[in-house]
C-alpha positions in Angstrom: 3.2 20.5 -30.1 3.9 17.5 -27.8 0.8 16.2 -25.7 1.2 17.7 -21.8 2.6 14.7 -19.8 0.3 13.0 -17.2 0.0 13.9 -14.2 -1.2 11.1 -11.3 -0.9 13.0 -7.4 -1.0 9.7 -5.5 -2.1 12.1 -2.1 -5.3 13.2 -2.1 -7.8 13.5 0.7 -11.4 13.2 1.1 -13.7 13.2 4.3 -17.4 12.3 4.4 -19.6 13.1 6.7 -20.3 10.1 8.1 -16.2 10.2 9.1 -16.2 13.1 10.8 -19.5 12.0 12.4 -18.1 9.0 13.9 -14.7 10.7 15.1 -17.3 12.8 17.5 -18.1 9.4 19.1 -14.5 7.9 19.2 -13.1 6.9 22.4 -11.6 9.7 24.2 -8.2 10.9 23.8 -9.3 12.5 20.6 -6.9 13.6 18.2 -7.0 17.3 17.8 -6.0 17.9 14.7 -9.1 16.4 13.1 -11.0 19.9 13.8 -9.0 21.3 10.9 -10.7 19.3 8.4 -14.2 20.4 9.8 -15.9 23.1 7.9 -14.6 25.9 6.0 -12.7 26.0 2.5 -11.1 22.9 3.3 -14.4 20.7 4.7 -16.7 21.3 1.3 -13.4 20.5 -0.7 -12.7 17.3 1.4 -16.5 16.4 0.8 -16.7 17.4 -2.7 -15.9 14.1 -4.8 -17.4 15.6 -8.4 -17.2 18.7 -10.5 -15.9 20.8 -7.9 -13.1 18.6 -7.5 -12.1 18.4 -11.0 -12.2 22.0 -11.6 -9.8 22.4 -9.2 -7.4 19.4 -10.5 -7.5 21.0 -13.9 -6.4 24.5 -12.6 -3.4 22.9 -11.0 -2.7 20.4 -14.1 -3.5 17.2 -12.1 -5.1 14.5 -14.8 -5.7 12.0 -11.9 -5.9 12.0 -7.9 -5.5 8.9 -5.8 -8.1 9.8 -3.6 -7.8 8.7 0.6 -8.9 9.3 3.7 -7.6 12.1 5.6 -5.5 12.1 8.9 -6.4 10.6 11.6 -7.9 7.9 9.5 -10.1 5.1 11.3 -6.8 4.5 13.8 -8.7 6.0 16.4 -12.4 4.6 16.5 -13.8 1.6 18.2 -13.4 -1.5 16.2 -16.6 -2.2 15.0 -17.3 1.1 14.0 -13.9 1.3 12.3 -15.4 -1.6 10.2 -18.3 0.0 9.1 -16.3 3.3 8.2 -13.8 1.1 6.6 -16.7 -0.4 4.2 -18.5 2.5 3.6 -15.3 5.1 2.8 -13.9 2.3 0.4 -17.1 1.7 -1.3 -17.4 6.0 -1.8 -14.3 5.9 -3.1 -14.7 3.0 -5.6 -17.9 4.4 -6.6 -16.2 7.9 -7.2 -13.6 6.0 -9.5 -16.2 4.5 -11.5 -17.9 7.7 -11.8 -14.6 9.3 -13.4 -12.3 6.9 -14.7 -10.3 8.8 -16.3 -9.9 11.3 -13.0 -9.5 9.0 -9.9 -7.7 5.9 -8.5 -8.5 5.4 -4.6 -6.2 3.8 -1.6 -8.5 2.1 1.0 -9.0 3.4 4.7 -8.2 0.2 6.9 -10.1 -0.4 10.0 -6.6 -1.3 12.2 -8.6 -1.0 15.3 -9.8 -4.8 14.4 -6.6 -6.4 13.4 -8.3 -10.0 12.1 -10.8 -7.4 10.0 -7.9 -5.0 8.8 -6.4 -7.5 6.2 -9.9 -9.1 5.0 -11.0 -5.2 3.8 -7.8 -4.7 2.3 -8.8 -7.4 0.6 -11.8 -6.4 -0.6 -10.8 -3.1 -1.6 -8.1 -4.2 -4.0 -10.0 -7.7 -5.2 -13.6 -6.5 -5.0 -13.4 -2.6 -5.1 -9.8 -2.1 -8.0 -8.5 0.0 -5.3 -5.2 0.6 -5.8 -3.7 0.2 -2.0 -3.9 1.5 1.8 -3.5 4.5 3.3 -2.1 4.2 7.2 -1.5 6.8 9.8 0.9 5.4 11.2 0.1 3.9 14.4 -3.0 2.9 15.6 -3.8 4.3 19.3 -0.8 2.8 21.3 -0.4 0.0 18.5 2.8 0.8 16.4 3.2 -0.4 12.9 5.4 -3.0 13.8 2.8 -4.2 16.1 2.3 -8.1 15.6 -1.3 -7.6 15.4 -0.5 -5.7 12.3 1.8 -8.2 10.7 -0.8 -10.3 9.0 -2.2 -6.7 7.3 0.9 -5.5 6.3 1.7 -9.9 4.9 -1.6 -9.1 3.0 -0.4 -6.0 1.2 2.8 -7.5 0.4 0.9 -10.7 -1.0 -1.4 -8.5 -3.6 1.2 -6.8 -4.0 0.2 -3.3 -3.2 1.7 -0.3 -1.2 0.9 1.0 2.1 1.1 4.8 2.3 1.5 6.0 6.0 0.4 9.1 6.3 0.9 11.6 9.4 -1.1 11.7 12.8 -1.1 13.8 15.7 1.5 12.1 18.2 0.1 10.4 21.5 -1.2 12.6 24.4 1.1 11.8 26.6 3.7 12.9 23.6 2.4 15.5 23.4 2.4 16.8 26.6 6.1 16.3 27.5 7.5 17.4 24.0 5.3 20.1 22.5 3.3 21.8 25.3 4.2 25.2 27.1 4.7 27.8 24.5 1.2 28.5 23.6 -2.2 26.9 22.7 -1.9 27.5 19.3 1.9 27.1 19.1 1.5 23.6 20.8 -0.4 22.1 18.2 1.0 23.0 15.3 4.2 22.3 16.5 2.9 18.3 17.6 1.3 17.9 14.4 1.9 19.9 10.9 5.0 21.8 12.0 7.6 19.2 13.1 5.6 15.9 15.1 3.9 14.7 12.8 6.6 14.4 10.7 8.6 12.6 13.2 5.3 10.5 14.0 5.5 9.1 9.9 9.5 8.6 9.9 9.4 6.7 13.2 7.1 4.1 11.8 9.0 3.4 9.0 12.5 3.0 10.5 10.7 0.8 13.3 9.5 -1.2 10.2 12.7 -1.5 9.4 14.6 -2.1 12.9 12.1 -5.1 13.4 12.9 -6.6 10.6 9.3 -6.4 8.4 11.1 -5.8 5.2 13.4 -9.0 5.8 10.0 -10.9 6.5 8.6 -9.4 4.2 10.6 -8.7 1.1 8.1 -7.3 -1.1 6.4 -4.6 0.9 6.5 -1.6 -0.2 6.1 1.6 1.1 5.2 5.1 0.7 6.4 8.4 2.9 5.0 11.8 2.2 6.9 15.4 2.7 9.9 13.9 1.2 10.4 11.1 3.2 9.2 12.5 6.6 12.2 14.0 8.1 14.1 11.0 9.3 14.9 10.2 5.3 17.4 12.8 5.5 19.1 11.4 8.3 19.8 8.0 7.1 23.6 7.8 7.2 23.4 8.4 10.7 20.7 6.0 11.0 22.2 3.4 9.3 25.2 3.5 11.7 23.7 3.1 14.6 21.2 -0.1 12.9 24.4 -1.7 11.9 25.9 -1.9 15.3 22.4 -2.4 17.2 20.7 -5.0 14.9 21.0 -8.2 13.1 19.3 -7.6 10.0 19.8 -8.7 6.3 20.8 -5.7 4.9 22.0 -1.8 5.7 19.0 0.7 5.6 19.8 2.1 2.3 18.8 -1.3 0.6 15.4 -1.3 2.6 15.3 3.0 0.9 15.8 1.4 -2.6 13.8 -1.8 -2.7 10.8 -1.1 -0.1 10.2 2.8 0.0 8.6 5.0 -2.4 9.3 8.7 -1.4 6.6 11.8 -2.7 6.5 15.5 -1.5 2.8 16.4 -0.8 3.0 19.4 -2.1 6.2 21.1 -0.5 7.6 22.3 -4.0 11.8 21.6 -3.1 13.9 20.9 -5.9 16.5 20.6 -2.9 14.6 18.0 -1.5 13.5 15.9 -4.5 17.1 15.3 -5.4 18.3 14.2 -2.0 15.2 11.9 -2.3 16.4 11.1 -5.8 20.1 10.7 -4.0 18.8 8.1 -1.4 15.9 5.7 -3.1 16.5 6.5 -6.9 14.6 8.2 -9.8 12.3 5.4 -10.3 11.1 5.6 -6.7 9.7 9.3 -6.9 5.7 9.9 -6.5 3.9 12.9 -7.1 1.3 14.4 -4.5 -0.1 17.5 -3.8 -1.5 16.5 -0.7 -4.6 18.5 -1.9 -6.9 20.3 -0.6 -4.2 21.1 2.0 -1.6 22.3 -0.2 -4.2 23.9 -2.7 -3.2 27.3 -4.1 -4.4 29.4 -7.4 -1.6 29.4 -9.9 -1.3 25.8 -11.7 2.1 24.9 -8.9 1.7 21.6 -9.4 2.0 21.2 -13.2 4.5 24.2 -13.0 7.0 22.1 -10.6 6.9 19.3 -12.4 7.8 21.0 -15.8 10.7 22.9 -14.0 11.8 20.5 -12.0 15.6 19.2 -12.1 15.0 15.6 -14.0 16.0 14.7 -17.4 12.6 13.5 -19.6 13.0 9.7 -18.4 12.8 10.5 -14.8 10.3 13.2 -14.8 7.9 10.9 -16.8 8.4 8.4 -14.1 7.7 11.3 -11.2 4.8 12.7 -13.2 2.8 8.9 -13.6 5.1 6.1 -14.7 6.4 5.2 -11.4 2.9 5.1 -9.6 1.4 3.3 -13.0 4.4 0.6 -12.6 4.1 0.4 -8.9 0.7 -0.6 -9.0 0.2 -2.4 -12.4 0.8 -6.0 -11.0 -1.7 -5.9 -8.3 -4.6 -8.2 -6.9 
């Protein structure tokens, strides 16, 4: 009987205390959204980093998670606190690794509040720490990623060679306010965050990646979108069109979806999806992610979706582990 195929879900959160402490003392506005991770089912499994953990990946099948912070990151902080988070999250992280092996890679939290800092700890993480990348959400306060304070970070990744995952946060206040307010308290906020914005929050910094030419700077950057590309994936045609009579850049948008993006699902188990992902940035561009402990149900999904899903053996090797493992095999 053939050996079960390993499986790597490159989207995997952790919060430590000391995180959750220090978002309690971040400069007002606050994002709201970070109450979800505090306390309950999905607090202890956020904080759990050992056995607990890996009972749970073995029940869904996962062999290894790429363990990050969740959303809102250290975007939000001061900047020398986000510093001191930055050092200590990537440290627990790399120690965690070392711990298990076998079980866990990391991505390092970036302390983007301090742009001359940000680049020097991604350094550290993937030099010092073997951490495999970086985990953004998106921007940082009113700092978008294209942001030229964020350039020399986002040069850095490119130079080891490593991606940059951006991950979803809670759009700005004022965002919030004119778009998702009025229906109900509850309504609101998931609408501005889970339910549609922060979905749009994610797509938008990619396509502004693009539209300022990053990726024609920056040729090797590569990038990572959750939930199947983050909405705006789906819309690239239309996209495209309007980039190609709006800006001078090197190439249409579909090169940038096939030589810069990696797309995973975090944990939304659509066939439908997957292959229009498979459609726009190819087979050997597809990441698994269960976006755990969010996703997290009883039943094995994960394992399940990957064994049924519409790929022939070469491409669902690569989706299960051989693209991540070739993604991130040069690095340093």
């Amino acid at each position: 009987m053939d050996e079960p195929m390993r499986l790597i879900a490159i989207e995997e959160h952790i919060l430590p205390p000391f995180v959750r402490d220090a978002w309690d003392t971040a400069p007002p506005p606050h994002d709201p959204v970070s109450a979800f991770a505090d306390g309950g089912e999905n607090g202890r499994r956020l904080a759990d980093l050992g056995e607990g953990r890996i009972a749970l990946m073995d029940e869904q099948g996962v062999d290894v998670q790429v363990l990050s912070l969740t959303t809102p990151g250290l975007h939000n902080l001061s900047p020398g606190v986000a510093v001191e988070m930055a050092q200590r999250v990537n440290d627990l992280i790399a120690e965690t690794c070392t711990r298990h092996p076998e079980r866990f890679q990391g991505l390092a939290a970036i302390p983007t509040p301090d742009p001359d800092a940000a680049p020097r700890e991604l350094e550290r993480a993937v030099r010092d720490l073997g951490l495999k990348g970086a985990l953004l959400c998106g921007r940082t306060r009113e700092r978008h990623l294209d942001h030229p304070d964020l350039r020399p970070l986002l040069a850095k990744a490119a130079e080891l060679r490593v991606p940059v995952f951006i991950h979803p946060q809670t759009p700005l206040a004022e965002v919030r306010a004119a778009n998702y307010t009025g229906i109900g308290e509850t309504a609101d906020l998931a609408l501005a965050a889970f339910g549609l914005g922060w979905h749009y929050e994610a797509g938008l910094q990619w396509n502004r990646l693009v539209a300022a030419g990053v990726f024609d700077q920056l040729p090797d950057l590569q990038i990572i979108l959750g939930h199947w590309g983050e909405v705006v994936l789906f819309y690239l045609e239309r996209t495209a069109a309007v980039f190609e009579r709006a800006l001078d850049l090197k190439h249409p948008l579909s090169h940038y979806a096939r030589h810069n993006l990696y797309v995973t699902g975090s944990g939304m188990w659509s066939d439908t999806y997957l292959q229009r992902c498979l459609d726009i940035v190819g087979a050997e561009r597809l990441l698994f992610s269960t976006d755990f402990p969010y996703q997290y149900k009883e039943g094995g999904q994960p394992r399940r979706f990957l064994e049924q899903v519409s790929l022939d053996d070469e491409a669902r090797r690569g989706f299960a582990h051989g693209n991540w493992d070739r993604l991130t095999r040069d690095i340093g």
